[in-house]
C-alpha positions in Angstrom: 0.0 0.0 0.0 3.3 2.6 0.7 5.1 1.8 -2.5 2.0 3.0 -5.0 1.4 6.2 -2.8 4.8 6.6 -3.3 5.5 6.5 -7.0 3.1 8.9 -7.2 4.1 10.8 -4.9 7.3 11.1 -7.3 5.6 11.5 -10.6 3.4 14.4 -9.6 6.5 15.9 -8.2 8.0 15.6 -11.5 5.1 17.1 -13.8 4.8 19.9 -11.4 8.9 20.9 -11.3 8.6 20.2 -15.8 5.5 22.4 -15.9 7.8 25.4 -14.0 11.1 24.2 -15.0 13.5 26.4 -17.1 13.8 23.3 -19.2 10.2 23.8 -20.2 11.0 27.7 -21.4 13.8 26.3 -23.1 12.1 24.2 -25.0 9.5 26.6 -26.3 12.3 29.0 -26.9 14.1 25.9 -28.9 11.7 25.8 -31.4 11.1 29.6 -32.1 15.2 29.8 -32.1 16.9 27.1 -32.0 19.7 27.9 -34.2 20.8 30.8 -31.8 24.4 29.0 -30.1 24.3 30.7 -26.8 20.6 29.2 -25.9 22.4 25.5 -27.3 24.7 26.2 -24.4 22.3 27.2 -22.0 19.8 24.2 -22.8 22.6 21.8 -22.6 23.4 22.7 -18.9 19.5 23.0 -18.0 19.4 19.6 -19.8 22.2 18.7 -17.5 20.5 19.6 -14.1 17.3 17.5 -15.5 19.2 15.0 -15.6 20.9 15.2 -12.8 17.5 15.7 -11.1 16.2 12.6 -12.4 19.2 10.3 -11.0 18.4 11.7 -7.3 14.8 10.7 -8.0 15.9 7.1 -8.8 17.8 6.9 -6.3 15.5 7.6 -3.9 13.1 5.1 -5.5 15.6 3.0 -5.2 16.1 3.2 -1.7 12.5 2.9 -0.8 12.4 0.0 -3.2 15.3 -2.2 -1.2 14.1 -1.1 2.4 10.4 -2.4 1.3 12.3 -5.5 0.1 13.8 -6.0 3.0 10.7 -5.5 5.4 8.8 -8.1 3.5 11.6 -10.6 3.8 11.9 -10.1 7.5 7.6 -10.1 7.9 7.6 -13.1 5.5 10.7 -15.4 6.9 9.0 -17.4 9.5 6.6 -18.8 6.1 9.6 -18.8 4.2 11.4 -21.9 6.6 8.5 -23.2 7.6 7.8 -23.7 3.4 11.7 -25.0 3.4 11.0 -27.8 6.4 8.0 -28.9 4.3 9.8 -29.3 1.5 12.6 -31.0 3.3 10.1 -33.6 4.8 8.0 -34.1 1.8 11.9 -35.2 0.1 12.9 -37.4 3.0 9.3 -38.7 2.3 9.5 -39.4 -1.2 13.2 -41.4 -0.5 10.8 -43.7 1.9 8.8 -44.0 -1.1 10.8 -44.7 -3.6 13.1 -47.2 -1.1 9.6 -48.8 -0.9 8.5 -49.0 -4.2 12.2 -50.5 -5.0 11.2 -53.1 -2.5 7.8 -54.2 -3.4 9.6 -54.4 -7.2 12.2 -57.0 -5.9 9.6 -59.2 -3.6 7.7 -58.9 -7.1 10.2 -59.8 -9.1 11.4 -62.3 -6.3 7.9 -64.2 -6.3 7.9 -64.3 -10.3 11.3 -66.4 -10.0 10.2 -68.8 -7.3 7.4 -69.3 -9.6 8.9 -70.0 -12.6 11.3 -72.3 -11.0 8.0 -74.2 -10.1 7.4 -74.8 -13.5 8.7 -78.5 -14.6 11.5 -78.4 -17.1 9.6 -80.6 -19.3 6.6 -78.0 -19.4 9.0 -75.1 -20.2 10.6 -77.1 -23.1 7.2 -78.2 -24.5 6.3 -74.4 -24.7 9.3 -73.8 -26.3 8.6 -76.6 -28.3 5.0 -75.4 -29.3 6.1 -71.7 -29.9 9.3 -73.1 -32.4 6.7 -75.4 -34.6 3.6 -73.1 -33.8 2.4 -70.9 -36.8 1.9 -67.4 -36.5 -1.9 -66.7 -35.2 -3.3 -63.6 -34.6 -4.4 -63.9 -30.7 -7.4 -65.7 -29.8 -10.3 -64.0 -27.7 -9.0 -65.2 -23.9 -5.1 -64.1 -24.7 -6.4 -61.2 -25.5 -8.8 -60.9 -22.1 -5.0 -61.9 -20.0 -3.3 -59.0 -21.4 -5.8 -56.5 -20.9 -6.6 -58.2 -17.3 -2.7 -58.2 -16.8 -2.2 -54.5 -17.9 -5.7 -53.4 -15.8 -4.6 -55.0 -12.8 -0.6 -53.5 -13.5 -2.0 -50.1 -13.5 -4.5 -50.7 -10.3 -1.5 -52.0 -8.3 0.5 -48.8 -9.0 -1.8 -46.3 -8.4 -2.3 -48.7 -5.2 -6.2 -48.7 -5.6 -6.6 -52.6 -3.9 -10.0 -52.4 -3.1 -10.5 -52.0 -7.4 -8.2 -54.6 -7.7 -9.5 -57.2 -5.2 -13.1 -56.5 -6.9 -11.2 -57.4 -10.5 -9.9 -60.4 -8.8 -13.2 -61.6 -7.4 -14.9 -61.5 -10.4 -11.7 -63.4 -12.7 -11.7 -66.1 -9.8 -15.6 -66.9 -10.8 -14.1 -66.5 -14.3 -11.6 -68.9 -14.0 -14.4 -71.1 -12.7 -16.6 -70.8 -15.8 -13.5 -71.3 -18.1 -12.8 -74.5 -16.7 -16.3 -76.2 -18.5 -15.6 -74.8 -21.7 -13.3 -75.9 -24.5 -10.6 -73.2 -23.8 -7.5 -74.8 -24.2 -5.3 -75.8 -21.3 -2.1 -73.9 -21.8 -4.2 -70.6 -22.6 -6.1 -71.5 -18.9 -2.6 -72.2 -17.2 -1.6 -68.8 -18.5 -4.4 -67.1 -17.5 -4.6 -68.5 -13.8 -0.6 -67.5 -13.3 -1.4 -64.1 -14.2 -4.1 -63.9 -12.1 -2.3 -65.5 -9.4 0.8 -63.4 -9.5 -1.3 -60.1 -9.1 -3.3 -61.7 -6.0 0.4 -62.3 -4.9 1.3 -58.4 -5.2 -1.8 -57.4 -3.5 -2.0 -59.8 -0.7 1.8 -58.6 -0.5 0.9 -54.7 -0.5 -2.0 -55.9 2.4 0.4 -57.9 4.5 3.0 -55.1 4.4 0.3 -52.9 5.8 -1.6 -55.4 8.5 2.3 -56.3 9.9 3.1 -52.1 9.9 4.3 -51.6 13.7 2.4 -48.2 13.4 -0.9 -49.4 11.7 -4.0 -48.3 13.3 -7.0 -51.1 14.7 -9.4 -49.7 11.9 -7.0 -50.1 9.1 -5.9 -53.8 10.0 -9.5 -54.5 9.9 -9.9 -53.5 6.6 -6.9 -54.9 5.9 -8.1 -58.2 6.7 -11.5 -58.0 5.5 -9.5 -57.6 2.2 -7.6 -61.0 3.0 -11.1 -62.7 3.4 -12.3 -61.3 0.3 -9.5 -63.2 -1.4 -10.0 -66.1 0.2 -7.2 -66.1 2.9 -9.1 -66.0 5.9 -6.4 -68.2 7.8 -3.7 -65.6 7.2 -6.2 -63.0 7.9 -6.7 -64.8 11.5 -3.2 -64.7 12.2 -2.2 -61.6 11.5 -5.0 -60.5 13.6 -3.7 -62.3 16.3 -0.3 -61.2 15.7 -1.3 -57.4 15.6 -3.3 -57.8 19.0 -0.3 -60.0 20.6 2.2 -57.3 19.9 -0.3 -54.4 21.2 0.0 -56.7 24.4 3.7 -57.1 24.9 4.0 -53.8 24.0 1.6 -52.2 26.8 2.6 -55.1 29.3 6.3 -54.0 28.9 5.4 -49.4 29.5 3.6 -50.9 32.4 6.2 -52.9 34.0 8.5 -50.1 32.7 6.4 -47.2 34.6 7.7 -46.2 38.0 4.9 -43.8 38.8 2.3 -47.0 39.8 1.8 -47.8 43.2 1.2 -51.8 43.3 -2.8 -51.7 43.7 -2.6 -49.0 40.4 -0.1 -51.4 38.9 -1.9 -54.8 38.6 -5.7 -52.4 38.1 -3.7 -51.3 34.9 -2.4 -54.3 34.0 -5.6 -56.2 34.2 -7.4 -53.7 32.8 -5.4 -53.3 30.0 -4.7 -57.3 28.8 -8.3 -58.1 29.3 -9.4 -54.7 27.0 -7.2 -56.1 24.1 -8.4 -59.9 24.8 -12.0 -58.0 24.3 -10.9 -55.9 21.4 -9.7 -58.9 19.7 -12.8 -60.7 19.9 -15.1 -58.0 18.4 -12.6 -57.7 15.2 -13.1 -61.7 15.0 -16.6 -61.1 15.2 -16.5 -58.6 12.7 -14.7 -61.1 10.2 -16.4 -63.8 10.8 -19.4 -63.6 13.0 -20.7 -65.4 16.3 -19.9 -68.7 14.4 -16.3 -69.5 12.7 -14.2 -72.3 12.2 -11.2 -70.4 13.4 -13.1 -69.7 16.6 -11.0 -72.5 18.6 -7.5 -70.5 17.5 -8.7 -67.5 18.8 -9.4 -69.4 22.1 -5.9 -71.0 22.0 -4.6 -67.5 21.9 -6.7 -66.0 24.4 -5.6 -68.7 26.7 -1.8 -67.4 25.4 -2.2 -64.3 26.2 -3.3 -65.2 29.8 -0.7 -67.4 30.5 1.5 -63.9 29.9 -0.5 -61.8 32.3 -0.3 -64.8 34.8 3.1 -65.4 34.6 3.8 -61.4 35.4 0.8 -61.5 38.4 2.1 -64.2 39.8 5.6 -62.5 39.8 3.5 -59.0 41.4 1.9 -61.6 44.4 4.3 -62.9 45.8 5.9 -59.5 45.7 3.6 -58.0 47.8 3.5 -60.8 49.7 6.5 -60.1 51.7 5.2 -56.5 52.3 3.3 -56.0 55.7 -0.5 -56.5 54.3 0.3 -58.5 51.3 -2.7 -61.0 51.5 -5.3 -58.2 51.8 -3.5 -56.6 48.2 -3.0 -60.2 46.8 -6.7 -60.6 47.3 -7.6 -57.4 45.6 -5.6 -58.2 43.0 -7.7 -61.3 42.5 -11.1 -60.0 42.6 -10.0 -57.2 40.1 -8.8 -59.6 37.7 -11.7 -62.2 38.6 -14.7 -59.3 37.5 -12.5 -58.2 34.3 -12.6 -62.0 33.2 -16.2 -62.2 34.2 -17.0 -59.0 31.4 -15.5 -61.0 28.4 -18.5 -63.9 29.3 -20.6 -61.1 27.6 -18.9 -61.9 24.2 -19.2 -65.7 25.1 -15.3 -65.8 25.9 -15.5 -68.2 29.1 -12.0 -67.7 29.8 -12.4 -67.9 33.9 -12.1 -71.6 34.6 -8.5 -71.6 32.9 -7.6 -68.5 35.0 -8.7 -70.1 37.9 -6.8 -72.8 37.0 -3.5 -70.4 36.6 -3.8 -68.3 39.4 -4.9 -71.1 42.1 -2.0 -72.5 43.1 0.2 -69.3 43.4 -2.4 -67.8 45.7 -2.4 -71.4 47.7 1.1 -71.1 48.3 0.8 -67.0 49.5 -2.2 -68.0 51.9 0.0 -70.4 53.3 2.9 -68.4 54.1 0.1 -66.0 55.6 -1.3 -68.9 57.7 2.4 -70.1 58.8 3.1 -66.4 60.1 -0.2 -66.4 61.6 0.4 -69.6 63.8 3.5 -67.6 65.1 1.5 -64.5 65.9 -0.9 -66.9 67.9 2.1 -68.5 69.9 2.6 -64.9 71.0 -0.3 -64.1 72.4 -0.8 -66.8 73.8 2.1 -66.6 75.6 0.9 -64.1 78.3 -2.4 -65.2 79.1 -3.2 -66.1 82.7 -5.9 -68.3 81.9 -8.5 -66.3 83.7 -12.2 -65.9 82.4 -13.4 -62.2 81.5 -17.2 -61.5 80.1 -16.8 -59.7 76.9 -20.1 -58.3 74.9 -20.5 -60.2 71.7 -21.3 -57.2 69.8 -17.7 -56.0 70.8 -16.1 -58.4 70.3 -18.0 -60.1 66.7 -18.9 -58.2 63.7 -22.5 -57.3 64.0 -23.4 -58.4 60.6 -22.0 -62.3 61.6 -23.0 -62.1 65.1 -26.2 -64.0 64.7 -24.7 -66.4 62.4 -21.6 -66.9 64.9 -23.5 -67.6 68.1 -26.8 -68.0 67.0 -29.9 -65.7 68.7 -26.3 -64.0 69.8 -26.4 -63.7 73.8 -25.1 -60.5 75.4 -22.1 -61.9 77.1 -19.8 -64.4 75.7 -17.2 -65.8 78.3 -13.1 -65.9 76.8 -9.5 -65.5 78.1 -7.4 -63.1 77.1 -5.3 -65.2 74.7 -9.4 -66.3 73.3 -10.7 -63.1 72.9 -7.1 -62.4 70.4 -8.0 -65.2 68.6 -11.3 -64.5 67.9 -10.3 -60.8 66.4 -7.2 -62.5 64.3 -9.4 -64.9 63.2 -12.4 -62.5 62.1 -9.4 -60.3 60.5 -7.7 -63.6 58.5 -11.7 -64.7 57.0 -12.4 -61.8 55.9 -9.8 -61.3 53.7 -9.5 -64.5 52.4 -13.3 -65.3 52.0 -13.0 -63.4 48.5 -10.7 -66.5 47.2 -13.6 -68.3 47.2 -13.9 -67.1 43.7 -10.8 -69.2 42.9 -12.4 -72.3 44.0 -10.4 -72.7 47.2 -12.8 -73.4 49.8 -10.6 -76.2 50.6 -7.4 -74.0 51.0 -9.4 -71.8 53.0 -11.4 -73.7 55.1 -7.3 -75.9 55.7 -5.7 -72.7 56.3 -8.4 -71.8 59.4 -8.5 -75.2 60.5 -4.4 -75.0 60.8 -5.0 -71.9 62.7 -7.2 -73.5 65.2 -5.8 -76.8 65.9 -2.5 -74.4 66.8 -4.2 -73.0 69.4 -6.4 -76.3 70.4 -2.7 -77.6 70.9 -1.4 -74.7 73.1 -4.7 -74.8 75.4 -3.8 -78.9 75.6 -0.2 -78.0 76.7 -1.4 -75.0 79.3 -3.8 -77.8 80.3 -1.3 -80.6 81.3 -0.5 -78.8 84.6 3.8 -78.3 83.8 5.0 -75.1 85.0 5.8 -73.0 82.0 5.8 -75.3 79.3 8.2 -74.4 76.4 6.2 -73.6 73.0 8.0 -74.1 69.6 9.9 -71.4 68.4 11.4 -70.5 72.6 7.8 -69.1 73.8 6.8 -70.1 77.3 3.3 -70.7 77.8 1.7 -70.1 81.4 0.5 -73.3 82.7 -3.0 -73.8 84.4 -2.3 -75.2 87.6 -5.5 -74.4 89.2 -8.9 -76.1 88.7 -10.8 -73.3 87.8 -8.2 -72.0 85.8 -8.7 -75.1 83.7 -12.1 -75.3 83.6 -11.3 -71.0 82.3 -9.7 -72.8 79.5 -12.4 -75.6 78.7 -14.9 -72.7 78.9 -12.7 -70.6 76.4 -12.5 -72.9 74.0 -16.4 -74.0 74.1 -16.9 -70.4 73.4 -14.2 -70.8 70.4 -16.5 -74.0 69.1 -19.8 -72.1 68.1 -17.8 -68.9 67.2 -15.6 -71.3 64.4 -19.0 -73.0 63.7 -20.5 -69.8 62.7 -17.3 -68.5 60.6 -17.7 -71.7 58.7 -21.4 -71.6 57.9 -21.1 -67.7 56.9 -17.9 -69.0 54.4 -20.2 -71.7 53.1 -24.0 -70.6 53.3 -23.9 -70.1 49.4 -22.5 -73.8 48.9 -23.7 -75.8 46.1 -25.8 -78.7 47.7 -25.4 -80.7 44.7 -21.7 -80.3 45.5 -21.1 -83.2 47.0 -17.1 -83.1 47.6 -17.8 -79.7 49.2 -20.1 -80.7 51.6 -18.1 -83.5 52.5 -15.2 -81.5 53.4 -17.7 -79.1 55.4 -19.1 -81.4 57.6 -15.6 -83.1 58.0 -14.3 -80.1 59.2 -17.7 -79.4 61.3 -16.8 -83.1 63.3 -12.9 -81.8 63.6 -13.9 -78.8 66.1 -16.3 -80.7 67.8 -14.0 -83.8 68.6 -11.4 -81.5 69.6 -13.6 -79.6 71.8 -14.9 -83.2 73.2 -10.8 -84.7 73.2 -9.8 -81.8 75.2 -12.8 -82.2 78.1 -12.2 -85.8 78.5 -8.4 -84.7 78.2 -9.1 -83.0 81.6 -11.5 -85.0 83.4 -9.2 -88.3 83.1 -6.0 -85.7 84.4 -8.2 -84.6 87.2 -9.6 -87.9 88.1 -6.2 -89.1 87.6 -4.4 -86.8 90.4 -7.2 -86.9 93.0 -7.1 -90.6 93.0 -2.7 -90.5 93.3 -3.2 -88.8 96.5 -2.2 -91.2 99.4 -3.3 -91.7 102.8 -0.5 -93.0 104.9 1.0 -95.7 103.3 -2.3 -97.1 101.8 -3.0 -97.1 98.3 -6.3 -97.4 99.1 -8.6 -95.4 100.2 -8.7 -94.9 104.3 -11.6 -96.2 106.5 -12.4 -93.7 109.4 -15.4 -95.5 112.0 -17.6 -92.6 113.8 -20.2 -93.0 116.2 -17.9 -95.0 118.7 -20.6 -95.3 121.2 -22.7 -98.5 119.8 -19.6 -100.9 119.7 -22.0 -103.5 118.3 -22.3 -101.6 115.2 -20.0 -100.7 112.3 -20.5 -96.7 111.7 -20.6 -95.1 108.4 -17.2 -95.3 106.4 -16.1 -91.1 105.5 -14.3 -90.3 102.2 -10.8 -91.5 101.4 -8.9 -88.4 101.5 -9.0 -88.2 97.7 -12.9 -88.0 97.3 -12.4 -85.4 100.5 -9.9 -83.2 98.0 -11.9 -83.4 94.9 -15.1 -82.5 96.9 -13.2 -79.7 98.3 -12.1 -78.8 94.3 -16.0 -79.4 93.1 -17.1 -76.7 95.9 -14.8 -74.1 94.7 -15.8 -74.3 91.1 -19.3 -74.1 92.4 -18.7 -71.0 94.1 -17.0 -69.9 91.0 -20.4 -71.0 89.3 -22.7 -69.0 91.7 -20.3 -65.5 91.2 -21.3 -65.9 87.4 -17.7 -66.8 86.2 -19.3 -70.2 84.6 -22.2 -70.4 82.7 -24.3 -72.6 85.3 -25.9 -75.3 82.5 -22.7 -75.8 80.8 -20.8 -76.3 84.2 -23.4 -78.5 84.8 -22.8 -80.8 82.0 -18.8 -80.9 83.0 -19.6 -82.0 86.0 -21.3 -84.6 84.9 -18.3 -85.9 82.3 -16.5 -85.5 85.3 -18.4 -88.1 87.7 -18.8 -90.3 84.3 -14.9 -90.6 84.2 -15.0 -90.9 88.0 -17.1 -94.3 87.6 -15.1 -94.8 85.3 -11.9 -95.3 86.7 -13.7 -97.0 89.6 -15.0 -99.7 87.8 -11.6 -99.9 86.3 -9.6 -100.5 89.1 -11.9 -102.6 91.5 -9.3 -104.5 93.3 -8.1 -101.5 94.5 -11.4 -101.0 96.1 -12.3 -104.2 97.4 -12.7 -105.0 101.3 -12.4 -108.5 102.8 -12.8 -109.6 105.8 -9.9 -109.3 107.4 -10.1 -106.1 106.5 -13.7 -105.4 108.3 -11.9 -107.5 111.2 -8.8 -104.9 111.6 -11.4 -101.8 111.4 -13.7 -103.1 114.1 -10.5 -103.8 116.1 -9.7 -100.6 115.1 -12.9 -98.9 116.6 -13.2 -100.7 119.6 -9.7 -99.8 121.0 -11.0 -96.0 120.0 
């Protein structure tokens, strides 16, 4: 807009200074005198200054010319490289073309010469043979139809239009087809089924160049391969879907592993999340090929079950990782349920991948829960360790998750009765089935239902030990357990595990109130485990009746190992008196009496006391009938105790 304004800015100058210029006179007085000499000398200097005053006018357009220059190269240089970088990419991308189309020409001209070496030698020398001898014809109608097929196709394949070219092949295929019932002649049919053949071999070249491109997207290897089906390739077209989806895993499986920023719950989320999105990916592009029904539909399984083994063989790995952390079966459990409901959402597209999972992952997460449980026994010993073995009432809904408290103990009583070491057990044990309830989903009610029934047997067996009435008696691992020494410290401990008996009961049925009825090795195992707790519960009662029954009866009176006689009532000395207690009914009366009192203070639940007391007198007869002899009197001695009472 400054340069036009400018110009004219100049050639009205120039008019105006012509119109008043000297020069002007001069040249009117030119041509009323022009053959006076002294005006030729004075129009040649005017002429002069004209001239003179043009140069400085050019000049100055001159100047303004190269600064405008300048100002549009500075305005117009960041287009200027950006136009040079285009240009510099669009030659870099022409080499890549050319270095490709170089390469498609030699796997071309490769697959012609495998081909011809195909041929016998005794075909090629009878064509030789039949060209030498042969006439010249003019070309019949089908030679004719190859070339202009060849040429057509030629043309399509360099333009790389393969959807026009695949339609051309299509319909020659069902050409090929017709040709075969007419009375075309064989060589002219051999001819025309190589050509045809070689150009299905340069596109289905061209299409597997772009299905195995690292970079290719999911919606152009589909067309891809609907392409392949179209030519009748459908197996290739399988695999290099499966190839394509196999690579996208190792690819994302290897940036996950890679990534530093995951915590391990965001880790194995990702991880599952992404394997099982491909897995499902997959299946809708071999639905899209082939529909609900294929014959390749057992391959794709194979590789589904493939890929898995890959994402089990790194979860694994991530398990028994966390394992070793402090809370490592609660993660190793999430870890499970996350990768259980991602398996679940392929069932959706009929992929029931779960029970080989299950069968993958099982016996990894057997072996972590029992490294759990092992560690657990230890922590039990501990406890245990400082318990006095003294009863305490705890509230139930304390003590037992109120949403299991009814299924625990029933119409769930107020009070529950425990020891300290009990009430320890009880929370560990609530703690341990909770998180290991979820691996139900794994099928491993027998791991779990092993694993609790490990955990209580070790305590059964450190109640039996604190039971047997040894002063601090040495646990494995160098813990001393307290022993009961006391009777109603062992009755504490009889009562404590009772309690224990309906509280496991109730963990068991909450674990298996959804069991399969129909399951017939599963309720086997459940009510085998149901008979375990309640024969250790009945082992450990008898356990300490025959112990108690068993010292009261070791006490001795005197010298006797029988019980002791004592006559009252000295004043008829024609009548034997009533015969007191040995000494050892005396001391276990004396022992029954306190644990009654116990009983009326509320320390023992009265009816179950009750029913110990009974066991106890059943062992009592027991051991009576047992060891008769010991009890017998004969005469001699009714002789010596008469003798006895009369000298009193």
């Amino acid at each position: 807009m400054e340069k036009p304004s400018m110009s004219s800015r100049f050639r009205f100058r120039d008019h105006q200074n012509l119109e008043n210029s000297p020069l002007s006179n001069a040249s009117s007085e030119i041509s009323s005198a022009s053959c006076d000499p002294a005006d030729e000398t004075e129009l040649q200097s005017m002429a002069a200054k004209g001239i003179n005053h043009l140069c400085s006018e050019l000049l100055e357009l001159k100047a303004e010319s190269d600064e405008n220059f300048h100002r549009n190269i500075f305005h117009n240089y960041a287009a200027f490289i950006r136009v040079f970088e285009e240009v510099e990419g669009m030659k870099k991308e022409l080499t890549q073309l050319k270095s490709q189309v170089s390469f498609q020409r030699r796997l071309v001209k490769d697959l012609v010469n495998v081909y011809l070496k195909a041929l016998s030698k005794e075909s090629i020398e009878l064509v030789v043979q039949e060209s030498v001898t042969a006439e010249p014809s003019t070309p019949s109608e089908m030679e004719t139809h190859i070339s202009n097929v060849s040429e057509t196709l030629d043309i399509i394949l360099a333009e790389n239009r393969i959807n026009e070219a695949i339609t051309i092949l299509e319909l020659e295929r069902e050409n090929v087809q017709r040709l075969q019932y007419d009375g075309d002649s064989p060589d002219v049919l051999a001819r025309y089924e190589c050509a045809i053949s070689e150009r299905k071999a340069m596109v289905m070249l061209q299409l597997t160049l772009v299905a195995e491109n690292p970079r290719v997207s999911a919606a152009e290897l589909q067309k891809a391969l609907v392409q392949f089906c179209r030519l009748g390739d459908s197996h290739l077209a399988t695999q290099l879907l499966l190839k394509y989806y196999h690579s996208r895993i190792a690819t994302g499986i290897h940036r996950i592993e890679s990534s530093k920023s995951f915590s391990h719950g965001v880790y194995i989320r990702e991880l599952v999340k992404f394997v099982f999105s491909m897995i499902s990916q997959a299946a809708r592009s071999f639905v899209m090929l082939y529909g609900e029904t294929s014959p390749y539909a057992s391959e794709f399984i194979h590789w589904a079950c493939e890929e898995i083994e890959v994402f089990v063989s790194n979860f694994n790995k991530y398990v028994k990782h966390v394992s070793e952390l402090s809370g490592g079966l609660s993660t190793a459990v999430q870890a499970v349920q996350c990768t259980m409901s991602f398996c679940t959402l392929l069932e959706t597209q009929r992929l029931e991948l779960q029970p080989f999972l299950i069968k993958q992952i099982r016996p990894c997460m057997e072996e972590v829960l029992q490294i759990h449980i092992e560690h657990f026994k230890n922590v039990i010993t501990i406890f245990s360790a400082t318990d006095a073995w003294v009863l305490g009432r705890y509230l139930v809904s304390g003590i037992v998750n109120e949403a299991r408290s009814s299924m625990v103990f029933g119409q769930q009583p107020e009070y529950c009765l425990l020891t300290n070491s009990g009430r320890k057990f009880i929370t560990l044990f609530q703690a341990i089935t909770a998180e290991i309830t979820p691996l139900v989903s794994l099928q491993m009610e027998g791991s779990i239902l092993g694993g609790l029934m490990d955990l209580f047997e070790e305590y059964v067996v450190i109640l039996e030990r604190a039971i047997n009435s040894q002063t601090n008696v040495t646990e494995k691992g160098g813990s001393r357990i307290n022993s009961a020494e006391s009777l109603p410290q062992q009755i504490s401990i009889l009562a404590n595990l009772s309690t224990l008996e309906h509280f496991v009961f109730g963990t068991f049925r909450g674990i298996f109130r959804d069991i399969n009825q129909s399951d017939s090795f599963q309720q086997r195992e459940f009510n085998s485990c149901m008979l375990f707790i309640q024969e250790v519960n009945d082992r450990l009662r008898a356990h300490f009746c025959q112990q108690l029954i068993n010292q009261m009866m070791s006490i001795k009176a005197g010298s006797e190992h029988r019980p002791e006689a004592c006559i009252v009532n000295v004043g008829d000395h024609n009548r034997l008196c009533d015969v007191m207690p040995s000494a050892a009914f005396q001391v276990l009366f004396l022992e029954l009496r306190t644990v009654n009192k116990h009983a009326e203070e509320n320390v023992f639940e009265p009816d179950w006391l009750m029913e110990l007391l009974r066991e106890v007198v059943q062992t009592l007869f027991l051991w009576i009938s047992n060891n008769k002899e010991m009890w017998a009197l004969t005469e001699e001695d009714l002789t010596r105790q008469n003798s006895d009472v009369y000298d009193q």
